[in-house]
C-alpha positions, -999 to +999 in steps of 0.1 A: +000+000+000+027+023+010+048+017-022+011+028-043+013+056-021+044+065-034+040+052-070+011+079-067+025+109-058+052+106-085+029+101-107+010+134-099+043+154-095+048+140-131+021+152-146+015+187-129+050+194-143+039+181-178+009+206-175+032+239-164+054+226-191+030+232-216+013+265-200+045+277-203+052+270-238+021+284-248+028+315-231+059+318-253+031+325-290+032+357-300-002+369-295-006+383-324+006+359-347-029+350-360-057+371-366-087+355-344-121+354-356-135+382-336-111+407-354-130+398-389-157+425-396-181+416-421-220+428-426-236+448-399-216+460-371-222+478-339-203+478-300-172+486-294-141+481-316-116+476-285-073+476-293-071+441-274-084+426-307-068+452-331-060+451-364-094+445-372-100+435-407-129+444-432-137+416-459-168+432-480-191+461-475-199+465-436-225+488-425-237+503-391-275+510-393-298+535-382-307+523-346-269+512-341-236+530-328-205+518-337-175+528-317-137+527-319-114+531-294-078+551-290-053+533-308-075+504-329-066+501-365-089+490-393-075+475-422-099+472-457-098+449-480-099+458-523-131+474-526-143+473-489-160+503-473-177+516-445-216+529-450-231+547-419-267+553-416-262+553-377-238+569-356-197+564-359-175+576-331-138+575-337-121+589-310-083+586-310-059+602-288-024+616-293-003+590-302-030+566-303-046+574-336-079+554-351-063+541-386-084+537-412-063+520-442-060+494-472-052+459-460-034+459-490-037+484-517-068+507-514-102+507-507-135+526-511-139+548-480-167+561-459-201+569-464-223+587-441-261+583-456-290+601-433-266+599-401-282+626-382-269+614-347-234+638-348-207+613-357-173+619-342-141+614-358-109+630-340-068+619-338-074+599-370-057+587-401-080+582-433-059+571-463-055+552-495-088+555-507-091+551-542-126+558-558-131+565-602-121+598-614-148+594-642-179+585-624-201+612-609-212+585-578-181+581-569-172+610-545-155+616-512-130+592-497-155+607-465-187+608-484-217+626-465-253+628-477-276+645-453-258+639-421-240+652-396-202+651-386-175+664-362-134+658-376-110+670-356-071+667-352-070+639-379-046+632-409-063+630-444-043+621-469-031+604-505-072+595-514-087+598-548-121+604-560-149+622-590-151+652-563-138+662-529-112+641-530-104+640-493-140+648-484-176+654-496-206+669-482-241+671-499-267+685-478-247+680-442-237+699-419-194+695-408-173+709-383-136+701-392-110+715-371-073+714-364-068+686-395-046+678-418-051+674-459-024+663-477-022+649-509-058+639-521-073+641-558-102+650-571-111+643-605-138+676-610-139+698-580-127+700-547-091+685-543-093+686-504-128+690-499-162+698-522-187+715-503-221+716-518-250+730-501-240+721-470-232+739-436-195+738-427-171+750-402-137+749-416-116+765-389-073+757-384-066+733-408-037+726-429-045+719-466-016+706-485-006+695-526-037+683-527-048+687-569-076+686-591-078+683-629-105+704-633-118+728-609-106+742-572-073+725-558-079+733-521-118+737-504-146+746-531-181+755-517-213+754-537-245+772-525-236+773-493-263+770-463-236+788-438-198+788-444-171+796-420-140+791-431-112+807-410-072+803-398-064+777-422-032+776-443-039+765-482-006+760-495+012+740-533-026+731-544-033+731-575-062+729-603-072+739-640-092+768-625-106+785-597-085+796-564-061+765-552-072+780-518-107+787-514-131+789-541-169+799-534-198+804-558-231+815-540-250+835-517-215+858-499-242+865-467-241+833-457-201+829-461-177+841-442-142+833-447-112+854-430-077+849-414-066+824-442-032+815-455-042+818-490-019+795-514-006+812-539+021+836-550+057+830-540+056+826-506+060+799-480+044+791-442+077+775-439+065+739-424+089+724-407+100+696-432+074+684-457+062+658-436+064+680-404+041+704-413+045+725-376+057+764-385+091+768-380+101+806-362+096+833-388+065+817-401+041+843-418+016+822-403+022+828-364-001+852-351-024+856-377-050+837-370-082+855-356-073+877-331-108+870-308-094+855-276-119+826-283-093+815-309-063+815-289-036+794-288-034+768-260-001+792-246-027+819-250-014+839-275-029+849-309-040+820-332-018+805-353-028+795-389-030+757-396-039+729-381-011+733-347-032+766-342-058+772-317-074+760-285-067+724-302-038+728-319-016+714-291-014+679-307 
């Protein structure tokens, strides 16, 4: 009995050890070495997009409806698929934080952006990076890497850049209402109008951004507004845009009372806001752009002095 006893407890010792042995080698898999499937987004979607399971990845068309919220926390990438996008009838919110941007980007090439449709429920999209969208420069549906159709939108302190599309190449408002602040655009093309951003009779408030080489072949290099419903468009820097036509900084056709557009860097002639580098696009000392911003305390930068033009200006330009 004794020696079954002891024949036992080896035998338990034996296989405990067997059991950390394998914990322990387990332990030793690079998390993420495999994509599980909860990181897969396909069809409707809705929760919370959380970084413990980014990169997610977007196979197909995926959609949050009208009775849904989809949100996306600080840091989470999201990587589309050739000819994947994101429709939302509902509400987005895409809050990153500094150094912990929302990505939006091709999985491997580019894909076909975002579409807000009769999202009425004030979307938000700030420290973000929206790129390498690539829609037809020949058909007229085809518009806005962000595309808004009657809805409603908040983008601040995000990076826009190197998209393509018929009009507005970074962004496109029809019958919306956007407040875009303290933003980068760089690099987007628009087939028509609107290199950066098309605004068509739509409410915008385009205050302390940084537009920058993005082009057009036909018509308006920088921001274009059409038959504006109320326009502000103030402390920005246009700068190396570029078009057939029409201003490469700001071009407007409509009713002027319901525009008002002041305190701009305006893009043309010789002259330079001296950036930093040209992918540091903070003012280096000297900058014509320093202190020239709106000069209403309300506008201030976050040391309290006068507004700088661009998007490092301004109560929110500290990012």
């Amino acid at each position: 009995m004794k020696k079954y006893s002891v024949f036992l407890i080896f035998l338990i010792i034996t296989l405990s050890c067997i059991g950390c042995s394998r914990r322990e080698s387990g332990l030793s898999v690079d998390p993420e070495s495999t994509l599980d499937e909860s990181s897969i987004l396909k069809g409707k979607v809705s929760g919370v997009l959380t970084t413990e399971h980014s990169p997610y990845r977007v196979k197909g068309n995926i959609e949050v409806d009208s009775l849904s919220t989809l949100t996306i926390e600080a840091g989470v990438s999201i990587l589309f698929s050739d000819s994947s996008s994101l429709l939302v009838r509902g509400r987005l919110i895409a809050d990153g934080k500094p150094g912990e941007p929302v990505t939006f980007t091709a999985d491997n090439g580019t894909w076909k952006g975002i579409q807000f449709v009769g999202s009425r429920q004030n979307s938000s999209i700030s420290y973000a990076i929206i790129e390498k969208i690539s829609l037809s420069l020949n058909i007229p549906e085809e518009t806005g890497a962000i595309d808004m159709e009657n809805s409603i939108l908040t983008i601040h302190n995000s990076i826009i850049r190197n998209n393509v599309s018929y009009e507005g190449g970074g962004i496109y408002l029809k019958g919306s209402q956007a407040e875009i602040k303290n933003s980068l655009f760089i690099n987007n093309h628009a087939g028509i109008f609107g290199g950066a951003v098309l605004s068509a009779g739509s409410e915008i408030a385009f205050i302390n951004n940084t537009v920058y080489k993005n082009w057009t072949d036909n018509f308006g290099g920088g921001l274009v507004i059409r038959g504006s419903e109320n326009a502000r468009v103030e402390n920005n820097i246009f700068y190396m845009n570029t078009g057939r036509q029409g201003n490469p900084g700001v071009d407007f056709s409509g009713d002027s009372s319901k525009v008002l557009i002041k305190y701009n860097y305006p893009g043309y002639g010789t002259s330079s806001p001296l950036f930093t580098s040209e992918t540091n696009l903070h003012l280096q000392n000297g900058s014509p752009c320093i202190d020239q911003g709106d000069p209403d305390p309300a506008f201030n930068d976050t040391d309290k002095s006068r507004n700088d033009q661009g998007a490092y200006g301004g109560p929110l330009g500290n990012w």
